[in-house]
C-alpha positions as a Markdown table, in Angstrom:
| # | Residue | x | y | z |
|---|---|---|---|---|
| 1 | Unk | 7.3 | -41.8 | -8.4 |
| 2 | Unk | 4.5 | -40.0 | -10.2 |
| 3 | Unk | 3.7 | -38.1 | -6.8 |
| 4 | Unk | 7.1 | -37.1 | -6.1 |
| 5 | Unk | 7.4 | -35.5 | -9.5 |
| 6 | Unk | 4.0 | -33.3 | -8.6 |
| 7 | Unk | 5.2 | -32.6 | -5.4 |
| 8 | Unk | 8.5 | -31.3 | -6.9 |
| 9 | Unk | 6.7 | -29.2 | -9.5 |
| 10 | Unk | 4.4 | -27.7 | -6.7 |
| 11 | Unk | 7.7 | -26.5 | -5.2 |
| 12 | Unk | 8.9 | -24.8 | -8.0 |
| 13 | Unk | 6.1 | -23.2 | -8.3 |
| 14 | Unk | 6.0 | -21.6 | -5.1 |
| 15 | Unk | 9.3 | -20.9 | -5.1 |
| 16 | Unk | 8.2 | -18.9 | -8.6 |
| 17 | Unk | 5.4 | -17.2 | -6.8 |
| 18 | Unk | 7.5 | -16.1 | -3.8 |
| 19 | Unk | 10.5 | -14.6 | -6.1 |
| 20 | Unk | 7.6 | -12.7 | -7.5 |
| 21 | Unk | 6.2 | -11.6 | -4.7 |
| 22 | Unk | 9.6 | -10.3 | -3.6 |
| 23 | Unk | 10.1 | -8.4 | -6.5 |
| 24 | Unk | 6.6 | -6.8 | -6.4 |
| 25 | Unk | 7.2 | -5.4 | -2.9 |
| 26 | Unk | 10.2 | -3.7 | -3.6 |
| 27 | Unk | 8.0 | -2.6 | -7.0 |
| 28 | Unk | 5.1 | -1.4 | -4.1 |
| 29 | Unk | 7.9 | 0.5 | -2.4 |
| 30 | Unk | 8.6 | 3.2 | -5.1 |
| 31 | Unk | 5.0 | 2.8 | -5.9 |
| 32 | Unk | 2.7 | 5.8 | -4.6 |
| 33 | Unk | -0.6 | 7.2 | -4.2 |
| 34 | Unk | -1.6 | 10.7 | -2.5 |
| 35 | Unk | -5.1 | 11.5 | -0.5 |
| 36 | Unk | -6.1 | 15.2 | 0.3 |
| 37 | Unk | -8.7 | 16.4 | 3.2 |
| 38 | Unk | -9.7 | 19.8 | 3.4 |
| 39 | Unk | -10.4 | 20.9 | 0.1 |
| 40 | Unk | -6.8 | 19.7 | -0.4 |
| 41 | Unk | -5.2 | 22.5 | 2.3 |
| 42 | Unk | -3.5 | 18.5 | 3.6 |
| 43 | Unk | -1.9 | 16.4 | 1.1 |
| 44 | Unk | -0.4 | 13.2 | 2.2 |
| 45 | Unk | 1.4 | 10.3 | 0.2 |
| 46 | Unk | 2.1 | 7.0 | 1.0 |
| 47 | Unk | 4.0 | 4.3 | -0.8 |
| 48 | Unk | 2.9 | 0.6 | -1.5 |
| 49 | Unk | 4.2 | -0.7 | 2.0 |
| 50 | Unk | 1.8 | 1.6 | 3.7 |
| 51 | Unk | 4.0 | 4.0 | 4.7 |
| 52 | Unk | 3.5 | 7.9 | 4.6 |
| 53 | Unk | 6.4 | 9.1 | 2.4 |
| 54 | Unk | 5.3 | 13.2 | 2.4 |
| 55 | Unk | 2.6 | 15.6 | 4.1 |
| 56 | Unk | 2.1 | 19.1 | 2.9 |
| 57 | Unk | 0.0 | 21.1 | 4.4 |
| 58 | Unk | -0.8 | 24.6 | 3.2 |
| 59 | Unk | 0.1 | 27.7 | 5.0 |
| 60 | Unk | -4.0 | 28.9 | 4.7 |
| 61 | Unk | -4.7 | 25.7 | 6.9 |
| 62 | Unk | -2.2 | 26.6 | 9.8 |
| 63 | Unk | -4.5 | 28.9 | 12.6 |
| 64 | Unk | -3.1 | 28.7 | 16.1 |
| 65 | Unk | -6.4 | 29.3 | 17.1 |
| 66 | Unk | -8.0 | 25.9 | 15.7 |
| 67 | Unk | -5.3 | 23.3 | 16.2 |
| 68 | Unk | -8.1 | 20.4 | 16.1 |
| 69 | Unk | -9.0 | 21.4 | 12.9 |
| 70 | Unk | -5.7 | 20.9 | 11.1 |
| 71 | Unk | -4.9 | 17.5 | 13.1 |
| 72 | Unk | -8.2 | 16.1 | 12.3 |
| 73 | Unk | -7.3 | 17.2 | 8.3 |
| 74 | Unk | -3.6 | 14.9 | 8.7 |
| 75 | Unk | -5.9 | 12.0 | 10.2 |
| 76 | Unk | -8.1 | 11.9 | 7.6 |
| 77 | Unk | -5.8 | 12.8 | 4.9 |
| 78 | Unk | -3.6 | 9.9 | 6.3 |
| 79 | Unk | -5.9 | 7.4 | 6.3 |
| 80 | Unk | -7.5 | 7.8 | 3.1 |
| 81 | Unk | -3.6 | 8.0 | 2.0 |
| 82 | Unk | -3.2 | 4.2 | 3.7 |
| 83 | Unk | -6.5 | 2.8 | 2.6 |
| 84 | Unk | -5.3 | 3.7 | -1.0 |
| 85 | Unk | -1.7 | 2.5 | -0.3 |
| 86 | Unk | -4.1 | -1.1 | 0.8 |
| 87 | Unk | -6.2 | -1.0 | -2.4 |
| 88 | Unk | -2.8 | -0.9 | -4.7 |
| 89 | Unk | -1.3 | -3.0 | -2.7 |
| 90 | Unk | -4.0 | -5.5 | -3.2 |
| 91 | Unk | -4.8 | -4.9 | -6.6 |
| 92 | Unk | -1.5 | -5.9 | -7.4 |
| 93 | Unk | -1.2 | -8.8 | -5.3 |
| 94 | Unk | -4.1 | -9.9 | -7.2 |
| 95 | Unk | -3.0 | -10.1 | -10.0 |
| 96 | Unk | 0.2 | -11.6 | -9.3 |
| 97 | Unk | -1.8 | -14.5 | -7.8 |
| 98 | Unk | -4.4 | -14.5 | -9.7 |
| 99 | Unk | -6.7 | -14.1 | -7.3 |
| 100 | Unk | -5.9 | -16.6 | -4.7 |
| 101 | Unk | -5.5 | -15.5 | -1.5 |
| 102 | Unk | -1.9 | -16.6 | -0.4 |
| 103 | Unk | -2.0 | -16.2 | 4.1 |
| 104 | Unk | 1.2 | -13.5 | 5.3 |
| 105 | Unk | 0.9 | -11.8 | 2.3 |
| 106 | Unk | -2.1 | -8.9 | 2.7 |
């Protein structure tokens, strides 16, 4: 009888937890953070679902002649935009959980 009660209470909790994870994703959606390369001549932003949401490059930074140089500015500027869109995301999945790690959900 006892058991049954705990195991019922262990559901509600998880239920609890995932409703609250839920809401912090669509949270992490509108959520952003922005990385720059170049001396920032490439800005790029991504929101809290790791996805790039803007890129602005300035006009200084576009040379016909040196087309490597601006790509290689986007792919850095990109992934230091993701690996901060990660940190957030984890942050705040840390402290929703309080610091357990919960498998799917990073």
């Amino acid at each position: 009888m006892q058991n049954n009660k705990m195991f019922q209470n262990m559901m509600k909790q998880i239920e609890s937890v995932g409703a609250k994870v839920s809401k912090l994703q669509e949270e992490l959606a509108e959520k952003t953070v922005s990385a720059t390369s170049g001396g920032g001549m490439v800005t790029v932003t991504a929101n809290g679902q790791k996805e790039i949401v803007s890129i602005k490059i300035e006009k200084d930074v576009v040379n016909q002649e040196d087309i490597e140089l601006l790509e290689d500015l986007v792919c850095a500027a990109v992934n230091e935009a993701l690996s901060r869109a990660q940190e957030m995301m984890s942050g705040e999945m840390t402290k929703l959980t309080g610091g357990f790690k919960i498998p799917g959900l990073m």
